[in-house]
C-alpha positions as CSV (number, residue, x, y, z in Angstrom):
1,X,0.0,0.0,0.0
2,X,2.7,2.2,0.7
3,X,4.5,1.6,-2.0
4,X,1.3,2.5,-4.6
5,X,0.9,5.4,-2.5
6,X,4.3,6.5,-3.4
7,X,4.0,5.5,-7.3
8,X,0.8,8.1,-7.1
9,X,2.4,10.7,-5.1
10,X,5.2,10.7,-7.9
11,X,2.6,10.4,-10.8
12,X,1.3,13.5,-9.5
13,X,4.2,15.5,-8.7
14,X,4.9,14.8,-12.6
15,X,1.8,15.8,-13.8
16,X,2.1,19.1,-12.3
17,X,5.7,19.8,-13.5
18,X,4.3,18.8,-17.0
19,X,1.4,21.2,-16.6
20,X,4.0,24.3,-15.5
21,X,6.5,23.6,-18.0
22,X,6.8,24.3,-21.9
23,X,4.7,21.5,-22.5
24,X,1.6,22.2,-20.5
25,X,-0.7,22.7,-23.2
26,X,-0.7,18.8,-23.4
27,X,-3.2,18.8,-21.1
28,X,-5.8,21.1,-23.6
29,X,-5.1,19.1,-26.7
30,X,-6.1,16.0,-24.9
31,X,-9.2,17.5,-23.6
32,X,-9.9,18.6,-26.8
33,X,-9.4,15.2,-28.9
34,X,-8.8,12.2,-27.1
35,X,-11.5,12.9,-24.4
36,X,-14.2,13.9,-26.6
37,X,-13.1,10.9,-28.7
38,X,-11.0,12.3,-31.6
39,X,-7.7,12.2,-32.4
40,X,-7.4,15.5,-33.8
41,X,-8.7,19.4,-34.1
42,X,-12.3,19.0,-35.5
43,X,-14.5,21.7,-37.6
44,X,-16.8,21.6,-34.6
45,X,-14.1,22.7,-31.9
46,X,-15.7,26.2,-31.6
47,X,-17.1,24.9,-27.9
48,X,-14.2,23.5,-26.6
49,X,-12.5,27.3,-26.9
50,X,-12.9,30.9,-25.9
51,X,-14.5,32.9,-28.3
52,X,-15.0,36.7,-29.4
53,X,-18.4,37.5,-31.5
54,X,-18.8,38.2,-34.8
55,X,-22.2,39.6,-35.5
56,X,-24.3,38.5,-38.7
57,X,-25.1,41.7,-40.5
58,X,-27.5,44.6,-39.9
59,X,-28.9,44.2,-43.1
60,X,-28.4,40.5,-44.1
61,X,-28.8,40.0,-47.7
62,X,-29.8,35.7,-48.5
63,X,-28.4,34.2,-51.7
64,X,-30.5,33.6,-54.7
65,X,-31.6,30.0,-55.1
66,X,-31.8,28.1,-57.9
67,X,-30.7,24.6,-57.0
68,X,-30.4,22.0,-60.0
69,X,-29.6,18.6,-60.6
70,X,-26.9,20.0,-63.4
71,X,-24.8,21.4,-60.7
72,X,-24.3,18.5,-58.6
73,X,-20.8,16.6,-58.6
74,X,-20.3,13.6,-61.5
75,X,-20.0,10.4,-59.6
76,X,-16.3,10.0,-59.4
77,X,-16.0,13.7,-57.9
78,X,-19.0,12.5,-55.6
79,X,-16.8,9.5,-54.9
80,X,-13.9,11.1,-53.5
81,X,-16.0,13.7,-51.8
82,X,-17.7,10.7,-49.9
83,X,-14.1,9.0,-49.2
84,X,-12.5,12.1,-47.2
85,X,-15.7,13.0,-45.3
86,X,-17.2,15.7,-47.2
87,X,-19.8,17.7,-44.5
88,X,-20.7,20.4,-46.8
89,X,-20.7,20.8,-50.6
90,X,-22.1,24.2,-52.8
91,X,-21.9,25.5,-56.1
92,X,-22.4,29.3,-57.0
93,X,-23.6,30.3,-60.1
94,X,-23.3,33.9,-61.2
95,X,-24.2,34.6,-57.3
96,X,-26.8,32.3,-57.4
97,X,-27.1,28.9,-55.0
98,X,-27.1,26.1,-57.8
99,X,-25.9,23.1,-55.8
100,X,-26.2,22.5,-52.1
101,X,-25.6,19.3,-49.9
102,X,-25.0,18.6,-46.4
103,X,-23.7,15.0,-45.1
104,X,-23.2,13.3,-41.6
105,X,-23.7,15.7,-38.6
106,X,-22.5,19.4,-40.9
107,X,-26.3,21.3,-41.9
108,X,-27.3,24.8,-43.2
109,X,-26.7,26.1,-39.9
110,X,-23.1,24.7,-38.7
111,X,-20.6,27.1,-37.6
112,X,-17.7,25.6,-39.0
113,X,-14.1,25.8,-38.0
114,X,-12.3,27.8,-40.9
115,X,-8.8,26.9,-39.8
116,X,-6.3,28.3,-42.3
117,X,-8.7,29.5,-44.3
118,X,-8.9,32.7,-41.5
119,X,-5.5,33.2,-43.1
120,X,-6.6,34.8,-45.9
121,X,-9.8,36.5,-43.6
122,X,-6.8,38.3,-41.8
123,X,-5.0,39.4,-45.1
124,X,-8.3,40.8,-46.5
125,X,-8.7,42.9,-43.5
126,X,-5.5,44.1,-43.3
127,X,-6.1,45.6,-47.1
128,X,-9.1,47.0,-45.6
129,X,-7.2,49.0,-43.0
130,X,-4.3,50.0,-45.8
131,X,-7.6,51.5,-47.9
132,X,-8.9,53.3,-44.5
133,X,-4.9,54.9,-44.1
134,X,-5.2,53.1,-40.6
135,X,-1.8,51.2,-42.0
136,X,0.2,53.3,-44.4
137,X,0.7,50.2,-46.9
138,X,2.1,46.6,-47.3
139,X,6.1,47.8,-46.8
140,X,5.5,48.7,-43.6
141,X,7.4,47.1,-40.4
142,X,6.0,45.0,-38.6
143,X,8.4,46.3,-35.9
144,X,6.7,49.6,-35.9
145,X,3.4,47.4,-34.1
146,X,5.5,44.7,-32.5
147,X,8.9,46.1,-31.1
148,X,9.8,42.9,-29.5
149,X,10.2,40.9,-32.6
150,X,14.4,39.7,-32.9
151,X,16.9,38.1,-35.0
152,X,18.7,39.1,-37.5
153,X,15.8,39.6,-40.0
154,X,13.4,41.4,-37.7
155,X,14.2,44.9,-38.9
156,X,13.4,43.7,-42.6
157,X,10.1,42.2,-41.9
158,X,6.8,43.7,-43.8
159,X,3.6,42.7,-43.2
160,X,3.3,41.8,-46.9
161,X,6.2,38.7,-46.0
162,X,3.8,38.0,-43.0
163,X,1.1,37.4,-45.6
164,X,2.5,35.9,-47.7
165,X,4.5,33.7,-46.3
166,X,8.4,34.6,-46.7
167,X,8.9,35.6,-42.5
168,X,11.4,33.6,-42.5
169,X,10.7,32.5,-38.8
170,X,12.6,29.8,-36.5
171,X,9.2,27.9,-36.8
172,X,8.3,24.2,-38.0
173,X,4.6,24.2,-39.2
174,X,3.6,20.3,-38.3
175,X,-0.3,19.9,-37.7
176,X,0.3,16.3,-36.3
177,X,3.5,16.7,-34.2
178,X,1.8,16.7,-30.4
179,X,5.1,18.2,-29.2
180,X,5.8,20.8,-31.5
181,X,5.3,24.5,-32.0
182,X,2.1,24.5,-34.1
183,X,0.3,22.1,-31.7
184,X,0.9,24.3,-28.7
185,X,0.1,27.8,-31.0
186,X,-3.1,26.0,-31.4
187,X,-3.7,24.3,-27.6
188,X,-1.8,26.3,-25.6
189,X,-2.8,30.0,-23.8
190,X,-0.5,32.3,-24.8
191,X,0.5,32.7,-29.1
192,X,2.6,35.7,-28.7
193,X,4.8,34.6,-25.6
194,X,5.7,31.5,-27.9
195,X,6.4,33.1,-31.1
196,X,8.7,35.6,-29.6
197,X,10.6,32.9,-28.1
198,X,11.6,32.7,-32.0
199,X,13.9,34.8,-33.9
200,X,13.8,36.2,-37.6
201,X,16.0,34.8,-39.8
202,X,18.3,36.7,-42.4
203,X,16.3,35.2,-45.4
204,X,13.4,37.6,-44.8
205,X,11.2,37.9,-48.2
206,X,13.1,35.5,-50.0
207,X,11.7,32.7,-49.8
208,X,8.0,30.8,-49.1
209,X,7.4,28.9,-46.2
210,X,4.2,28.6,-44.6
211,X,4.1,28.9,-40.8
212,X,0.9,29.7,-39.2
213,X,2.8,32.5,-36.7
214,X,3.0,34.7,-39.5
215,X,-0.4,35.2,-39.7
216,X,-0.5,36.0,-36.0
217,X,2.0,38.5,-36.1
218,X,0.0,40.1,-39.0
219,X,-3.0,40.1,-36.9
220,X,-1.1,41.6,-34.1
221,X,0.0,44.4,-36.1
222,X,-3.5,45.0,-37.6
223,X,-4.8,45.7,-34.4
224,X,-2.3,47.7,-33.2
225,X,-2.8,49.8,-35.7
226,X,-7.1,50.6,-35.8
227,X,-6.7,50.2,-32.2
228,X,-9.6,47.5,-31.8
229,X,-9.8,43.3,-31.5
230,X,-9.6,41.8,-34.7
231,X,-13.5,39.8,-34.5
232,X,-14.7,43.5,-33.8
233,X,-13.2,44.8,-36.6
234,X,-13.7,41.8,-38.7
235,X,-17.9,42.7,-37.8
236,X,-17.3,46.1,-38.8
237,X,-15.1,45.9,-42.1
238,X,-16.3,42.9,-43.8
239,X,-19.0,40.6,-42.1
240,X,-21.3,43.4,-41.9
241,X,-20.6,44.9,-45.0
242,X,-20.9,41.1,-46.8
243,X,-24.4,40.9,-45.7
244,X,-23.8,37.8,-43.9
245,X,-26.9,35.9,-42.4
246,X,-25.3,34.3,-39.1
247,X,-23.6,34.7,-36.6
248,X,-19.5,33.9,-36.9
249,X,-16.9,33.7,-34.1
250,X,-13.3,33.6,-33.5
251,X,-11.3,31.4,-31.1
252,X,-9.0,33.5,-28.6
253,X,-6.4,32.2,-26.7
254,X,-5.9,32.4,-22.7
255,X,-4.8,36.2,-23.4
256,X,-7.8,36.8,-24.9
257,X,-5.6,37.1,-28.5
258,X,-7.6,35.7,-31.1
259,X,-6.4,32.6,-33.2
260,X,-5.9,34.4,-36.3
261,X,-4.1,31.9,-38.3
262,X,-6.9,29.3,-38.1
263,X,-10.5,29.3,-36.2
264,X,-13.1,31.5,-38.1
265,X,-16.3,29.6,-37.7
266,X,-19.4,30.5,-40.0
267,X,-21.9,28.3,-41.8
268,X,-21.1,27.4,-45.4
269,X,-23.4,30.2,-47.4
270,X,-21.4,32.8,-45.2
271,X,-17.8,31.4,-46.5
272,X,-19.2,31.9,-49.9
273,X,-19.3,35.6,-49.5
274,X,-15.5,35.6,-49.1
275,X,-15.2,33.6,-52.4
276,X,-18.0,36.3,-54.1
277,X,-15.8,38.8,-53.3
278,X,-12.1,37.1,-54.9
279,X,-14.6,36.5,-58.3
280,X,-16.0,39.9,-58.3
281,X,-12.4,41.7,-57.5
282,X,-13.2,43.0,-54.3
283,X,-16.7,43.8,-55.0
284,X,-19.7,43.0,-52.8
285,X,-23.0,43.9,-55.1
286,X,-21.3,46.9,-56.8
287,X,-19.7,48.5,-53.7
288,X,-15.8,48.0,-53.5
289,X,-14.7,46.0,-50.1
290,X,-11.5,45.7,-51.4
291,X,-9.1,47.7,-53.9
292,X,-9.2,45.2,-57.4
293,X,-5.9,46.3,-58.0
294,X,-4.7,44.8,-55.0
295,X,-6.9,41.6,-55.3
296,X,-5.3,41.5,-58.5
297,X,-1.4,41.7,-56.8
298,X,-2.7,39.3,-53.7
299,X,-4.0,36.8,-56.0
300,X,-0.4,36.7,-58.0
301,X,2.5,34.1,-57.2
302,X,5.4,35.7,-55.4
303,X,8.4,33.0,-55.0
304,X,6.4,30.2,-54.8
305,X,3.4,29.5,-58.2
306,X,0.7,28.4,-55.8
307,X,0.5,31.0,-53.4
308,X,-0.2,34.7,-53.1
309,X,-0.6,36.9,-50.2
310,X,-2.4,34.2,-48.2
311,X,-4.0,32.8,-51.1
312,X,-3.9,29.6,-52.9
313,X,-3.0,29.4,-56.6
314,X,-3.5,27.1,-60.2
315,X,-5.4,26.8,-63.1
316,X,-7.2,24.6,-65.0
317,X,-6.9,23.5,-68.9
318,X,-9.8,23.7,-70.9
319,X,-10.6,19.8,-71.5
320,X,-11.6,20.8,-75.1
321,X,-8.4,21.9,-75.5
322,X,-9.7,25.2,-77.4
323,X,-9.2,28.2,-74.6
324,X,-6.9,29.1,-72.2
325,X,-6.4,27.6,-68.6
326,X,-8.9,29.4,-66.1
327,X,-7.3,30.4,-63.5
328,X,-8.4,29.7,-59.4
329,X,-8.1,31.0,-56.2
330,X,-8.5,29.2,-53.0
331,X,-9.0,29.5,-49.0
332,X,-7.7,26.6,-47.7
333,X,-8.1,25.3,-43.9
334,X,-6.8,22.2,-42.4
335,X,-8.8,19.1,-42.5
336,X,-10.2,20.2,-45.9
337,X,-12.0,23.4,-45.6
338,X,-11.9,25.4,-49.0
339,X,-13.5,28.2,-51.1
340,X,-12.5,28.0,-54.6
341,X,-13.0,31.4,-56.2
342,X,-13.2,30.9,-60.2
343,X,-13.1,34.6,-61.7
344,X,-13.4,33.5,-65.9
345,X,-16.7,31.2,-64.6
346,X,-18.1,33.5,-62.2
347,X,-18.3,30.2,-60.3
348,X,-17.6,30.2,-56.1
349,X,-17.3,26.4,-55.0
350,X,-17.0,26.1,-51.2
351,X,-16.3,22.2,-49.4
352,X,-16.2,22.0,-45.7
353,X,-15.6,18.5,-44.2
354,X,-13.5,16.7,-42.0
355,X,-10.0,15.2,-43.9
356,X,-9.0,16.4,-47.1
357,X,-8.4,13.3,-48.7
358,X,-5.6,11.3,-50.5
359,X,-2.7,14.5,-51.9
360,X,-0.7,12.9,-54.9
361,X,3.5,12.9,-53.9
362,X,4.8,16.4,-54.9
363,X,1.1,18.2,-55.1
364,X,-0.1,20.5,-52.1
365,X,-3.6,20.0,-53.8
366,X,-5.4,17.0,-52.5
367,X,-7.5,14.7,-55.2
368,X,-10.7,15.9,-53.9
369,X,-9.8,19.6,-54.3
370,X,-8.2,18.8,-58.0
371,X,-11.5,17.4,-59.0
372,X,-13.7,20.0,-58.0
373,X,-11.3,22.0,-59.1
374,X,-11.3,20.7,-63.2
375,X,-15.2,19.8,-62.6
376,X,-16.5,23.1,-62.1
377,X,-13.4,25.9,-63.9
378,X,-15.4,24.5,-66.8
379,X,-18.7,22.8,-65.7
């Protein structure tokens, strides 16, 4: 008896070094998926977090519907839809609802977790405040709003390399690593105290490599600079303005920071505003949201041909083989959570689900996304 009494005593004097050292946010991420029986993050996290509102608009303005069976999938897109756990599937037509499906446990009126898709969220509101003068344009330092940045490269840093990827960070972007960096951004209670624990490197705006703290420096410096949380402003600038139906939230972390590079959560005809607005070059029903010459720039390969300023990039050859490629742009969110923007079809396409299915060697696009992709660039 003693002797069990001893083992426990030690168990527990364990357990609570572990929960006051580095690695403490352990104990959150197995809350979060082992104990409500997953083995990851899931789209329907939103409960398991703290979260700051993001009001549906004043003046919500629905989608016109007219739903037909031309618009649905063919049955070997259906196919691998089914196979990676499709929740949510529809089709936009010249702004019009032409295809609409809900599977499994995801309906009309989920909030669903955006994850990295809130990437590009941040990047359109931080164009928003450029166009307002609250930010005096994509050069600027990201020193100016965050002093405490280091490293060789920290001087250098814009917030144009925060978006689009060339920070050049001492940060490894692993989703499945419980141990690393990206697990405890997303699990643990503090983002900035951990990503100024990393230095900037001397190959600022050089070269692409995506690490999810970039966005959350660039949503630091956004709201240092109009001076309000970024769901508030997010309500103001765009989910207001988009006409959106619902409410939305954003995850915030025990600082009450919010979780910019992942953890927008709206219902799936809310997302497609965001895609409405990429086809229509920053136009929400003839009023300009964002500048089209910077949609234009942000929408552009920098180093790397598949991504922009926090967007995703390709094109798709005409299967006739008579007109040019039509190009795509794409939100893109953990676990399979897109909005696929199509500007030469006037076509939005957005998926939510819960794995993104089988990605050929060498290809960041996964073979669900590639066949919606060529199904509907040309449908």
């Amino acid at each position: 008896m003693k002797r069990l009494l001893l083992i426990l005593a030690g168990l527990a004097l364990a357990l609570t070094a572990l929960y006051f050292s580095w690695y403490g946010y352990l104990f959150n991420g197995i809350y979060a998926t082992y104990l409500q029986g997953r083995t990851t993050s899931d789209p329907f996290d939103e409960t398991l977090f703290d979260v700051d509102q993001v009001p549906a608009s004043a003046q919500p303005v629905a989608w016109p519907v007219a739903l037909g069976a031309d618009w649905a999938p063919s049955e070997s897109t259906a196919g691998l839809l089914q196979a990676s756990k499709t929740g949510a599937l529809l089709v936009f037509e010249a702004d019009t609802l032409r295809h609409e499906a809900y599977f499994d446990d995801f309906r009309a009126d989920s909030r669903v977790n955006s994850f990295s898709m809130a990437k590009s969220i941040v990047t359109m509101l931080v164009q928003i405040a450029v166009q307002e003068g609250k930010i005096p344009g994509w050069e600027a330092k990201a020193t100016t709003y965050i002093p405490e940045l280091n490293g060789p490269g920290a001087a250098r840093l814009t917030l144009r390399d925060l978006s689009s990827m060339h920070a050049d960070l001492d940060w490894t972007e692993n989703y499945y690593d419980p141990f690393g960096e990206t697990a405890k951004l997303y699990y643990g209670d503090d983002q900035m105290a951990l990503i100024l624990e990393r230095e900037v490197g001397d190959s600022v705006g050089l070269r692409y490599e995506y690490q999810s703290a970039a966005t959350t420096l660039l949503s630091v410096c956004l709201e240092k600079a109009v001076g309000e949380p970024l769901a508030d402003y997010a309500a103001r600038k765009l989910w207001a303005p988009l006409g959106a139906e619902s409410n939305a939230t954003w995850h915030v972390d025990g600082q009450g920071e919010a979780m910019a590079f992942c953890c927008f959560n709206a219902t799936a005809r809310d997302y497609a505003r965001l895609g409405h607005l990429l086809v229509h070059h920053g136009q929400w029903n003839g009023t300009s949201v964002l500048d089209s010459a910077w949609v234009s720039v942000a929408t552009s390969p920098k180093s790397a041909a598949f991504y922009g300023q926090s967007f995703w990039l390709g094109e798709v050859a005409d299967p006739a083989g008579k007109a040019p490629a039509r190009r795509y742009m794409a939100l893109r969110g953990h676990l399979g959570q897109w909005i696929i923007a199509f500007p030469e079809a006037q076509r939005v396409v957005v998926r939510l689900g819960r794995t993104e299915g089988e990605r050929p060697e060498g290809s960041w696009e996964p073979e669900p996304f590639r066949a919606l992709a060529e199904e509907y660039a040309w449908k």
